[in-house]
C-alpha positions as CSV (number, residue, x, y, z in Angstrom):
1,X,-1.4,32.7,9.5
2,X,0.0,30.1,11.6
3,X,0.5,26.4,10.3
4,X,-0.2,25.1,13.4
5,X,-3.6,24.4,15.2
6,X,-4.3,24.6,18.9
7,X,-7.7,22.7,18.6
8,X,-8.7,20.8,15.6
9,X,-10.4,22.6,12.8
10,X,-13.8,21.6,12.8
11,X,-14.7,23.6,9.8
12,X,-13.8,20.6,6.9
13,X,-16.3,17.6,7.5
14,X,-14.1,14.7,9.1
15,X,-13.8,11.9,7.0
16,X,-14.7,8.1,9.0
17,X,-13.2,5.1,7.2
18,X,-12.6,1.2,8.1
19,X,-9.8,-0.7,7.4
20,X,-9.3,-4.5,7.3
21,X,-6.2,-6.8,6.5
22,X,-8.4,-9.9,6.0
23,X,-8.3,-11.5,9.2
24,X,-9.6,-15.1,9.1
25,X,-12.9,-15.0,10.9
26,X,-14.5,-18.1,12.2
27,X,-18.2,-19.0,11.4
28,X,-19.4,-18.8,14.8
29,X,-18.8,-22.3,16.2
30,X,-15.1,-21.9,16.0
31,X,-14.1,-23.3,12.2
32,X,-12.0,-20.6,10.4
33,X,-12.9,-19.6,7.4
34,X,-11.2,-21.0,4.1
35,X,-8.8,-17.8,2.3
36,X,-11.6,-17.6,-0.5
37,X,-14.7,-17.3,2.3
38,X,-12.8,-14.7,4.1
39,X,-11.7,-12.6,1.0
40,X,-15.6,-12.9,-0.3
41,X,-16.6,-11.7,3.8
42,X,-14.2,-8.8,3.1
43,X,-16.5,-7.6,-0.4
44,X,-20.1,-8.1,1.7
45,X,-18.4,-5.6,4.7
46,X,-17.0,-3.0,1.9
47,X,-20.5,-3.3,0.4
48,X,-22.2,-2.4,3.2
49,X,-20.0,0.1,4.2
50,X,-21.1,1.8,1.1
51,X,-24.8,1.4,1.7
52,X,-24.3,3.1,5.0
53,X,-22.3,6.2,3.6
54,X,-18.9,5.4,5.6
55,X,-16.2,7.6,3.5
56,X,-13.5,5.2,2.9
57,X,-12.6,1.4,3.2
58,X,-9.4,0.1,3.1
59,X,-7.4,-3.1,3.1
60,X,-4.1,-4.3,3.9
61,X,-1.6,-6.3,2.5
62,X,0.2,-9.2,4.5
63,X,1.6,-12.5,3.9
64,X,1.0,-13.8,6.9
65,X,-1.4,-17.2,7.3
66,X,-4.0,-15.3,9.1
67,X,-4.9,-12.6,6.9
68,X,-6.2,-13.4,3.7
69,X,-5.4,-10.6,1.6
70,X,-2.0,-10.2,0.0
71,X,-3.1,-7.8,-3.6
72,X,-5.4,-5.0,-1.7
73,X,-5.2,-3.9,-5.5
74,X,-7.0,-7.3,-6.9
75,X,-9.9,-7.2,-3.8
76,X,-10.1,-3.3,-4.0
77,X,-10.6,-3.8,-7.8
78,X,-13.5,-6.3,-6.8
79,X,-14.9,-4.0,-4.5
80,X,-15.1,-1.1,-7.1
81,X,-17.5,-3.2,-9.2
82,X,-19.8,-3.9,-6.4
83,X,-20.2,0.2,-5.0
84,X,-21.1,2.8,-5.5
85,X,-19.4,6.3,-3.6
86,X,-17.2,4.9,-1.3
87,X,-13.5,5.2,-1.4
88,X,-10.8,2.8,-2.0
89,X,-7.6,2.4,-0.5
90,X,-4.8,0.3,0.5
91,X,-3.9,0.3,4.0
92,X,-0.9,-0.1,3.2
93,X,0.9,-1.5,0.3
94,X,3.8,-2.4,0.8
95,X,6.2,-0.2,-1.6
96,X,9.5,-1.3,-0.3
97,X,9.1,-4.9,-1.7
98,X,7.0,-4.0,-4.9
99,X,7.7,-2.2,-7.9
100,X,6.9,1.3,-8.0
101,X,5.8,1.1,-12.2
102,X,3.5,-1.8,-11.4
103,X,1.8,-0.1,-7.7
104,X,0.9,2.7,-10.1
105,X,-0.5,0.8,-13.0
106,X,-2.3,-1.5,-10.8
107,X,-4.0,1.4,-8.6
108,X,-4.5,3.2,-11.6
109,X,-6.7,0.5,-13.2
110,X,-8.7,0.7,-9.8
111,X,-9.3,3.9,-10.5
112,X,-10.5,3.5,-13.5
113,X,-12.9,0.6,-12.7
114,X,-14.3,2.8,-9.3
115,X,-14.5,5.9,-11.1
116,X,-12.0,8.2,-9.5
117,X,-12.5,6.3,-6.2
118,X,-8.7,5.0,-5.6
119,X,-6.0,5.5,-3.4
120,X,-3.5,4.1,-2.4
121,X,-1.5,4.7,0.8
122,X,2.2,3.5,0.6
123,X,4.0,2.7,3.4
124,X,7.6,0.6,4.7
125,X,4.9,-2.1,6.5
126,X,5.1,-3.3,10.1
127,X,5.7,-6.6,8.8
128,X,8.8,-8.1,6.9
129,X,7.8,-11.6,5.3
130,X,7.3,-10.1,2.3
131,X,11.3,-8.9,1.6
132,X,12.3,-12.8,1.7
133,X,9.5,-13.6,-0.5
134,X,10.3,-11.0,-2.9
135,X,14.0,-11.6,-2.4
136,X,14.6,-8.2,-0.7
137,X,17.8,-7.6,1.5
138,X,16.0,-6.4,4.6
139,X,19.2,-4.8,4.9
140,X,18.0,-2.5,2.5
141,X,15.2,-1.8,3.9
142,X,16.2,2.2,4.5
143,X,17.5,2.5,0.8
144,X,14.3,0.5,-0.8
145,X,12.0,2.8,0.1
146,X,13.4,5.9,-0.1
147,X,14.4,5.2,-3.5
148,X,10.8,3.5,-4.5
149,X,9.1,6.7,-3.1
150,X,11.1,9.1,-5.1
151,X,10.4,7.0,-8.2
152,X,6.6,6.7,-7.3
153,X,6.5,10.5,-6.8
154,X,7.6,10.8,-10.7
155,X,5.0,8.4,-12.0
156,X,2.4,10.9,-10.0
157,X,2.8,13.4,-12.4
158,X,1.9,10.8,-15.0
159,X,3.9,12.1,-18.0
160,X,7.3,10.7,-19.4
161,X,9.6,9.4,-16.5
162,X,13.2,9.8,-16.3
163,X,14.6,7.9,-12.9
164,X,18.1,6.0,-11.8
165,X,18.6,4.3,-8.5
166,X,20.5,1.4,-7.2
167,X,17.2,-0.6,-6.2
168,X,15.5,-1.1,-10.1
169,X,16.5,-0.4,-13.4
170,X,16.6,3.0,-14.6
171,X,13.7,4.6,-16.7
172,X,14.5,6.9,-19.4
173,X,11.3,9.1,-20.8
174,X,9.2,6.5,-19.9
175,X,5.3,6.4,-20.4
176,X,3.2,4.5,-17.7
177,X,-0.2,3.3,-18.5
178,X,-3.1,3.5,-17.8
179,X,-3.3,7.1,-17.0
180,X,-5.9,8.1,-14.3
181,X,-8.9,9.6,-16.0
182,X,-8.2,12.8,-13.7
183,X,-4.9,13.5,-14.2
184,X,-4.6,12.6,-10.4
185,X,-4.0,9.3,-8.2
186,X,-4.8,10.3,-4.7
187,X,-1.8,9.0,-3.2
188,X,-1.2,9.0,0.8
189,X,2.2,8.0,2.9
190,X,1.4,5.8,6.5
191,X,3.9,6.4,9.1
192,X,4.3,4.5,12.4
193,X,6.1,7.2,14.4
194,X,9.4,8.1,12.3
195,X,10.0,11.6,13.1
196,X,12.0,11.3,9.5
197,X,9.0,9.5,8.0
198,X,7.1,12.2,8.8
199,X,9.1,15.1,6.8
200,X,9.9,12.5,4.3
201,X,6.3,12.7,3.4
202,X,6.0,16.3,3.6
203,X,8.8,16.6,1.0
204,X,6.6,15.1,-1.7
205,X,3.8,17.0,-0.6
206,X,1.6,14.1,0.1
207,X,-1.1,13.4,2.9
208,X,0.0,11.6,6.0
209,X,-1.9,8.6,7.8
210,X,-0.8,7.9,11.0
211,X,-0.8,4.4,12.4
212,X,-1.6,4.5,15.7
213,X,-1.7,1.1,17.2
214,X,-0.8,1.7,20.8
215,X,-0.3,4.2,23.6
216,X,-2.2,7.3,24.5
217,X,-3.0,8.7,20.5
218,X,-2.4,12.2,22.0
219,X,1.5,11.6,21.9
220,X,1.1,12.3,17.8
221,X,-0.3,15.3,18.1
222,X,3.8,16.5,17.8
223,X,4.1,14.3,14.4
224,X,0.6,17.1,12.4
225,X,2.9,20.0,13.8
226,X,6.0,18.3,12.3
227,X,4.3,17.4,9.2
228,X,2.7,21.1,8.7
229,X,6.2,22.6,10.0
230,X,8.2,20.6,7.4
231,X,5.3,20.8,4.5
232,X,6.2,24.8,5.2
233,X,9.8,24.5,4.9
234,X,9.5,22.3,1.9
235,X,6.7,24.8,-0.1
236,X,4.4,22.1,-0.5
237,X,0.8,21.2,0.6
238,X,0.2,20.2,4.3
239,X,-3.1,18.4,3.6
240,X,-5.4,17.4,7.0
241,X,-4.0,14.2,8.6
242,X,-5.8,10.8,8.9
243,X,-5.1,8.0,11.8
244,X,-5.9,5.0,11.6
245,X,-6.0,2.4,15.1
246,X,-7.7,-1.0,16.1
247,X,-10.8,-1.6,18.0
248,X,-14.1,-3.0,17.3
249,X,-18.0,-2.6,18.1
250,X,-20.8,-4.7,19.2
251,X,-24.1,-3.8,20.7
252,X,-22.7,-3.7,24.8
253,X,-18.9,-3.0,25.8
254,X,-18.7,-6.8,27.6
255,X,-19.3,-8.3,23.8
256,X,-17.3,-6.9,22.2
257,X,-14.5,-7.2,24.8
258,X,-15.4,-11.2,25.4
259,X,-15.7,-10.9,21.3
260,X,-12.0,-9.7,21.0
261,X,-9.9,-10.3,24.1
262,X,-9.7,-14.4,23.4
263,X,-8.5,-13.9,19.8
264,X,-6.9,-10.7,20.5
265,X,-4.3,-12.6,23.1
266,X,-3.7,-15.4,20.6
267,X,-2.7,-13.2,17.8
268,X,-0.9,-10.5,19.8
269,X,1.6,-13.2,21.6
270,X,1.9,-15.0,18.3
271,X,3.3,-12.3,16.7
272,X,5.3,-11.1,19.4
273,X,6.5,-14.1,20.2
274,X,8.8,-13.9,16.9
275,X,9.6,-9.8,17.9
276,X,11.0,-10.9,21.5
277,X,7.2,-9.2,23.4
278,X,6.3,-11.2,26.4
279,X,2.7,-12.3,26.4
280,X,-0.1,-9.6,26.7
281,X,-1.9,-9.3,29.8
282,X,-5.3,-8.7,30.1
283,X,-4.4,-5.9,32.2
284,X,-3.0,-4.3,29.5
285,X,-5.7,-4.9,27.4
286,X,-8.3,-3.4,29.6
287,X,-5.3,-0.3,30.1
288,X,-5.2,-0.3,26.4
289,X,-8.6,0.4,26.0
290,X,-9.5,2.8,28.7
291,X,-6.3,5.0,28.2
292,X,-4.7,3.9,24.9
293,X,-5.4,3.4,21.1
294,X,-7.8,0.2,21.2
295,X,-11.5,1.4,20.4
296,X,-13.3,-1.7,21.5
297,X,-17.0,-1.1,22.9
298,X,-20.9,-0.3,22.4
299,X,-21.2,2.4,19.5
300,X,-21.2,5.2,22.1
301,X,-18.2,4.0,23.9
302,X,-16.3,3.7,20.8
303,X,-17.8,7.0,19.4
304,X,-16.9,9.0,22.5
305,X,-13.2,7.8,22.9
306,X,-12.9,8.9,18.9
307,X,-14.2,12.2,19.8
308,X,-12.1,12.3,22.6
309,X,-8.8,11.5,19.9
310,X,-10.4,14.2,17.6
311,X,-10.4,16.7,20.0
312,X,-6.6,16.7,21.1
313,X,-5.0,15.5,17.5
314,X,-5.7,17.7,14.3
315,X,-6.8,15.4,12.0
316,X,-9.1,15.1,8.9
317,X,-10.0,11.6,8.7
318,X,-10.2,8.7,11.4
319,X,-10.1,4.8,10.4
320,X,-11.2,2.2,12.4
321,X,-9.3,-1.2,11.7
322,X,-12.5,-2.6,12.6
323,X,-11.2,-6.4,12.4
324,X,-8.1,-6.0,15.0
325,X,-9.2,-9.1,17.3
326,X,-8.2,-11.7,14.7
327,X,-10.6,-14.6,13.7
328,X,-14.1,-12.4,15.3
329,X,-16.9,-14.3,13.5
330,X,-18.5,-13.1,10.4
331,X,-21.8,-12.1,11.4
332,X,-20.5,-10.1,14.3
333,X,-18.2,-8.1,11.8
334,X,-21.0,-7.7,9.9
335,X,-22.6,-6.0,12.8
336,X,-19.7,-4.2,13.2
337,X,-19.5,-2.1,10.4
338,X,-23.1,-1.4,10.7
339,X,-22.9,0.3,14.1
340,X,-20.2,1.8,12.7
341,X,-22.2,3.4,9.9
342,X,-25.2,4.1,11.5
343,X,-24.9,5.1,15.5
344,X,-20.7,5.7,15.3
345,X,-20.2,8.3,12.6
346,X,-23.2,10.3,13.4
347,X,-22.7,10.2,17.1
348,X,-19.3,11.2,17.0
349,X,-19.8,14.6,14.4
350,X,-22.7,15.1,17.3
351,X,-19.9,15.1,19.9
352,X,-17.9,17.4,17.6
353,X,-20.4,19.5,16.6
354,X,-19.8,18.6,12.6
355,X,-22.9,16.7,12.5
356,X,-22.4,17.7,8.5
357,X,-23.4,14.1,7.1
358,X,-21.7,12.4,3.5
359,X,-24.2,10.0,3.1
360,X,-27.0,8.3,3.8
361,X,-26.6,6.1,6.6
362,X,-29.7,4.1,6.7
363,X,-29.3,0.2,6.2
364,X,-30.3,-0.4,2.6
């Protein structure tokens, strides 16, 4: 049988998650929220987001002033003792400036505390403040993680651990603790569009998340057939593909655009001020939105664009980073995550025809 697919498999129930990096919101009259009010925003969202049966939630990590969450471990961990079902991941932690022995004892404590429910997803990170702050040579940033990954890949199989490299000390039959309760910490790779990320992760046999934060998301259908080509080559396990791209929901398509566009422009040419971008258009935001990878809308806007992705990209799992337009205001996030929950997810297995539901999306 052929590795590739010409159409998605709509056999396995697609998996719908949100992600988050703790954007400040506002409170609706244009104050930001304080670090602390943010963070505790973040644990009401994931909590609903359970009550409504979305599959996985997932937080970022930057050190940046306007996110508030630097140790997805620590608020994941929180999170865990507040739900129920619902998964919990990083999105992503930031391997290359951590240490590998510490990522895995931290996650597995998550695990243990959610009952299986953990996973982290490792990745290089789009942003860099946090090499300087760790005192990492972004020089070796190529070295860091390619070294951290083999090492991280060891401490998977949880038993003694024998490991040189030039980035840490070596480990000599070492034992890590805690060990996962199953034997298993579901571990995932995110890849911005390295052709050599891509088989990197195959190697290890570990599932893919593709961050697609811009462009028309069919260009990545290439990067599945890479992965399943290499996971071939390699003999391991080419497990389905998530992706993972920015948008956000309110109850009409001109909400949510005046919602995000404002706070979307100011963070956008902040940050690319300091990577040499010239300032967004709103041109390009509209483009981005009709033709690209921004899912910003009513629930069946946003629902049909995602089936519209699904269709031409074989993947198993879809996450909206539902938080994308900066400092949105709390109760419309809150709202959010609801349409999300209960008109998104169904609406787009309709569209699919894998109306094959994981939980019960009534509010609670």
């Amino acid at each position: 049988m052929s590795i590739f697919h010409d159409v998605p498999d709509t056999t396995r129930p697609i998996e719908f998650g949100l992600d988050t990096f703790g954007d400040i919101p506002d409170d609706g009259v244009g104050r930001l929220l304080r670090h602390g009010d943010a963070i505790r925003q973040v644990l009401d969202e994931a909590i609903l987001a359970d009550q409504l049966g979305v599959d996985v939630y997932a937080v970022g990590e930057h050190h940046r002033p306007e996110f508030a969450i630097s140790s997805p471990e620590t608020v994941l961990a929180g999170i865990a003792t507040r739900t129920d079902r619902i998964k919990l991941a990083s999105g992503v932690t930031v391997l290359s400036s951590d240490d590998p022995v510490r990522v895995f004892q931290r996650f597995a404590t998550v695990d243990a505390l959610s009952d299986g429910r953990a996973q982290v997803i490792l990745g290089r990170g789009s942003f860099t403040e946090s090499f300087p702050l760790f005192g990492y040579d972004m020089a070796d940033y190529e070295v860091l993680f390619e070294e951290k990954i083999e090492l991280f890949a060891e401490l998977l199989k949880e038993g003694p651990v024998t490991w040189s490299g030039t980035t840490r000390p070596a480990l000599v039959d070492a034992e890590v603790y805690p060990k996962t309760d199953s034997g298993h910490l579901d571990t995932w790779v995110g890849v911005g569009g390295s052709p050599q990320s891509v088989i990197r992760t195959a190697k290890y046999g570990l599932p893919l998340m593709l961050a697609i934060i811009g462009g028309n998301p069919d260009r990545f259908a290439p990067y599945v057939q890479l992965y399943q080509r290499a996971a071939a080559q390699f003999g391991t396990t080419a497990h389905p593909v998530g992706m993972h791209s920015p948008g956000f929901i309110a109850d009409t398509d001109e909400e949510a655009v005046e919602l995000v566009w404002p706070r979307y422009r100011v963070l956008r040419d902040r940050i690319g001020a300091l990577r040499g971008w010239p300032p967004v258009t709103r041109a390009e935001f509209d483009s981005e939105i009709a033709h690209g990878s921004l899912y910003i809308g009513s629930a069946e806007t946003v629902a049909t664009k995602i089936a519209g992705a699904l269709r031409n990209i074989d993947v198993g799992r879809f996450d909206l980073i539902y938080t994308a337009g900066g400092s949105i205001p709390a109760a419309a996030r809150l709202r959010a995550v609801e349409l999300y929950g209960t008109t998104v997810i169904p609406r787009v297995r309709e569209l699919l025809g894998t109306d094959v539901p994981l939980g019960d999306r009534t509010m609670a």
